[in-house]
N, C-alpha and C positions, 0 to 999 in steps of 0.2 A: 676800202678795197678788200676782197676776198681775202681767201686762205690760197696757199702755192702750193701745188705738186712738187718733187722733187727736183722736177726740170722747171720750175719758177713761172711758170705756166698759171692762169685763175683755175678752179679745179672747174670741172660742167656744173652745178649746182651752183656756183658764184657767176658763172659765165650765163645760163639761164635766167638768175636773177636778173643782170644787170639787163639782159636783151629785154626781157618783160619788161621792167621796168622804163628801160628809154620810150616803149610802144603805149603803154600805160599815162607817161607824161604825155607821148604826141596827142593819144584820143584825147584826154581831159583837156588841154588846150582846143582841138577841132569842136569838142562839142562845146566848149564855154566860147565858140565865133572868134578865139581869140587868134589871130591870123600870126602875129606879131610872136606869140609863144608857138605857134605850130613851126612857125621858120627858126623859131632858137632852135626847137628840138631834132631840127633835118641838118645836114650835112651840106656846107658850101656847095658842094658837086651832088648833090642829091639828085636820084630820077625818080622821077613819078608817073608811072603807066597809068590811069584811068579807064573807065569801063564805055567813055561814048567817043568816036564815034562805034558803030558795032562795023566788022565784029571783032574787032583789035582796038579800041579805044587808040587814045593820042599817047603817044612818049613823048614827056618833060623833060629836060633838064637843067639842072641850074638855079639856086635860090631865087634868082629874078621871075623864072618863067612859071615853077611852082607855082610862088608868092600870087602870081597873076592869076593863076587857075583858082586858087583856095577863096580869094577875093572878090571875083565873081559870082565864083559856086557858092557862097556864104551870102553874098551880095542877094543872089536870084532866088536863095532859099532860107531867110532868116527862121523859120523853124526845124531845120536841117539836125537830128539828133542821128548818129549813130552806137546802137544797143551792143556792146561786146556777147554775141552770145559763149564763146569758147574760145580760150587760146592755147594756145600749143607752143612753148618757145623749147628750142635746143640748141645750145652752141650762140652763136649768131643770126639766127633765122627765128622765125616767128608768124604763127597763120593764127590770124582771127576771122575766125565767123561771123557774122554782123547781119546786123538787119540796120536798116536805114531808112526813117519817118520823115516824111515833108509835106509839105502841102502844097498839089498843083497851082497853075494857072487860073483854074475855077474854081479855088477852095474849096478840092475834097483833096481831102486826107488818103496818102497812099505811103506804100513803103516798097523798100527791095530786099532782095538778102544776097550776099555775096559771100565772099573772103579776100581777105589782104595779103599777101607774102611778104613780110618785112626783113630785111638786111639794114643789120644795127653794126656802128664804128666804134669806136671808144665812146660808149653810150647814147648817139645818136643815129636816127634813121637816116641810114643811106641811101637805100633802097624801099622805095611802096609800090608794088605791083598790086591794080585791083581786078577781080573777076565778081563774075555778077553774073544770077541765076536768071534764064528766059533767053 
C-alpha cells in the first residue's frame, strides 16, 4: 500500500501506480490468450464497451457476458496481440493507445489502432471502453 495524505487518502502517485498497474496485469494476461487471468483482473460487475458493431460497438456486462466476448474474440483470433503504444493513468482512469495485430480470414496480416478508457476499483478493471480509428 502507498503512502497517506493527511486525510488517509493514497497520495495520486500511489493511486496512479496502482491504476497502471491493474491495466498493465489486464493486457499481459489478454495478450498471453489467458482468458481465465483476464476475468481475475476485471470486476464482478465489469462493463465492457467494444469497438463492433460500428458505430457504437456492443456493451457488456457482467463476468459471464465479458468472459463470453474475450473467448470468442481469442477463439477467432489465436494470433490477436495488442501493442501498448502510450498510457496515461490519473486517479483512477487510464487511456491506452494500442495498435492491434491479427491475421484475417485469408491469412493476411492486418492491424487497427484505437484507445482503451479504463476505470480501475480496488485494483481491478471496472470499466473498458474501446474506440478504434476508421
Amino acid at each position: 500500500m502507498g503512502a497517506n495524505d493527511s486525510d488517509g487518502h493514497e497520495s495520486w502517485g500511489d493511486r496512479e501506480r496502482v491504476t497502471a498497474a491493474a491495466v498493465d496485469r489486464f493486457n499481459d494476461a489478454l495478450n498471453r490468450h489467458d482468458v481465465d487471468a483476464v476475468m481475475a483482473a476485471m470486476t464482478n460487475d465489469c462493463v465492457f464497451e467494444n469497438t463492433w458493431p460500428p458505430p457504437d460497438g456492443e456493451r457488456l456486462e457482467g463476468q459471464a457476458a465479458v468472459r463470453s466476448f474475450w473467448e470468442t474474440m481469442l477463439r477467432n483470433s489465436p494470433d490477436a496481440h495488442f501493442e501498448a503504444e502510450e498510457i496515461v493513468a490519473t486517479q483512477d482512469r487510464c487511456v491506452v493507445r494500442w495498435r492491434y495485430t491479427y491475421t484475417d480470414a485469408d491469412g493476411v496480416g492486418r492491424h487497427l489502432r484505437g484507445i482503451d478508457l479504463f476505470q480501475i476499483r480496488d485494483g481491478l478493471v471496472s470499466e473498458k471502453l474501446a474506440y478504434v480509428k476508421g
